[in-house]
N, C-alpha and C positions, 0 to 999 in steps of 0.2 A: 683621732679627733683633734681638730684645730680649734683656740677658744676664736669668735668672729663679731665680738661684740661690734663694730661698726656698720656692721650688715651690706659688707661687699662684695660683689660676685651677684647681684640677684640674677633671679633664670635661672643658673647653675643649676644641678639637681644634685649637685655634692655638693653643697655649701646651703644650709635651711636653720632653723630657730636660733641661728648666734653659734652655729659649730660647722668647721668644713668638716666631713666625714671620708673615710679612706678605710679598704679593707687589704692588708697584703696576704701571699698564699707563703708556704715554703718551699715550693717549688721553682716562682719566680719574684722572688722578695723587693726587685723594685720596680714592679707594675704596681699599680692599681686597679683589682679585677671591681670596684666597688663600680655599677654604675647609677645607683642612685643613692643619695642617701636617706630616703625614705622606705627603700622596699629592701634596702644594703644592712644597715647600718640603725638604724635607730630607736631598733627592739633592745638590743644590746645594754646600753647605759640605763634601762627604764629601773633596776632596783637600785639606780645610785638620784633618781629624782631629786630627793631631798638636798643632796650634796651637788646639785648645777650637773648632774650627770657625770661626775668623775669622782671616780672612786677613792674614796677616802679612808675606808673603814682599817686598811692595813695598813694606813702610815699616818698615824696619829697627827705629824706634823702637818700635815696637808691641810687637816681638819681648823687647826688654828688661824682666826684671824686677829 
């Protein structure tokens, strides 16, 4: 996830709510197999809602504004 607070890229279908979205495999680590990031990508972050969708909870510093 890219943060995309300016809302560039519309249309895109990896770039939606303020985040570019990207899924890599280990197979072929610099593709991007994601190709949407509504049907890819955006179940993933849903128990970090509270926190803008990125996970905070193991780096307390993160947490800090």
């Amino acid at each position: 996830m890219i943060r995309n607070g300016a809302g560039r890229f519309a249309g895109n279908p990896l770039w939606a709510d303020g985040w570019g979205w990207a899924m890599f495999i280990a197979d072929d680590p610099a593709r991007n197999v994601a190709t949407s990031g509504d049907a890819d990508c955006k179940a993933c972050p849903i128990p970090a809602a509270a926190s803008e969708r990125v996970f905070v909870q193991g780096y307390p510093t993160l947490g800090k504004r």
